[in-house]
C-alpha positions as CSV (number, residue, x, y, z in Angstrom):
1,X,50.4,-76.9,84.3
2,X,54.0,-76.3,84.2
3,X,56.0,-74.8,81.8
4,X,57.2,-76.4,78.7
5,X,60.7,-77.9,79.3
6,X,63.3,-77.4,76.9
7,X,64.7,-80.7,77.0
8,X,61.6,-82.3,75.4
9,X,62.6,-80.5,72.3
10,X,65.9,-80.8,71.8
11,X,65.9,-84.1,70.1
12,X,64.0,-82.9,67.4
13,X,65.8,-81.8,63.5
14,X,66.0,-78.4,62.2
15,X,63.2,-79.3,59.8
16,X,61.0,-80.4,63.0
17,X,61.6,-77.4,64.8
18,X,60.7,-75.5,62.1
19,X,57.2,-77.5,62.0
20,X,56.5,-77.1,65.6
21,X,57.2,-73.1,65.5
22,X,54.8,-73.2,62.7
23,X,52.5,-74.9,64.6
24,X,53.0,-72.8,68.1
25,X,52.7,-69.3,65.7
26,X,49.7,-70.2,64.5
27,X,48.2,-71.4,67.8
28,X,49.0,-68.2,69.3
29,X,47.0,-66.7,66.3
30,X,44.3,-68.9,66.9
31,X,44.3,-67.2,70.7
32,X,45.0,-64.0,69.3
33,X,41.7,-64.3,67.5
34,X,39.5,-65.9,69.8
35,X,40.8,-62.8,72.5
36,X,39.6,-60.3,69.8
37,X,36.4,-62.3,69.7
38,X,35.8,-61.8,72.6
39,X,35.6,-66.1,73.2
40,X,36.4,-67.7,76.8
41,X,40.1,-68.4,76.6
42,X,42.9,-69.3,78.7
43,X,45.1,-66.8,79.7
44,X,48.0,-68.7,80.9
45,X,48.3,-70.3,77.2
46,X,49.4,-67.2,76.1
47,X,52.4,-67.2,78.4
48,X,53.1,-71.2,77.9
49,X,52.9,-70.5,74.3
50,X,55.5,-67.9,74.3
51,X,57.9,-69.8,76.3
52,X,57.4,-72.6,73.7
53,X,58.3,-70.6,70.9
54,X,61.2,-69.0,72.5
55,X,62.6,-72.3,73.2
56,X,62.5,-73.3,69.6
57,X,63.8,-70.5,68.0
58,X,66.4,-70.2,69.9
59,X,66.9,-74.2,69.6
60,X,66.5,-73.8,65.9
61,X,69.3,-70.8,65.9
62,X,71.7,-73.3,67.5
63,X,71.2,-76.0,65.4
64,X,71.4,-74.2,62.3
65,X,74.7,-72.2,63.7
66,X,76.8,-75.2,64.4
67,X,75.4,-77.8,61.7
């Protein structure tokens, strides 16, 4: 599984961004949680999940600098 490519967000609107970094926090939460639990998980989430979030914040900070 390959990284997440930025292009296949940057069509989205300010308010959709801020949807989908909602989303990506609080699935990174969700891993947090199930790691404390000690619960099989998938380490490489964590790292595709990051990358994710990156890309939309910094997406988001564009869009909302030069609106």
């Amino acid at each position: 599984m390959s990284l997440p490519k930025i292009k296949e967000s940057q069509d989205l609107t300010i308010s959709d961004l801020q949807r989908e970094t909602s989303s990506v926090r609080k699935s990174l939460l969700i891993l947090r949680l199930k790691k404390s639990a000690r619960q099989q998980i998938k380490p490489h989430l964590f790292i595709h999940l990051h990358h994710k979030l990156s890309q939309l914040l910094m997406l988001q900070s564009i869009k909302s600098k030069y609106k």
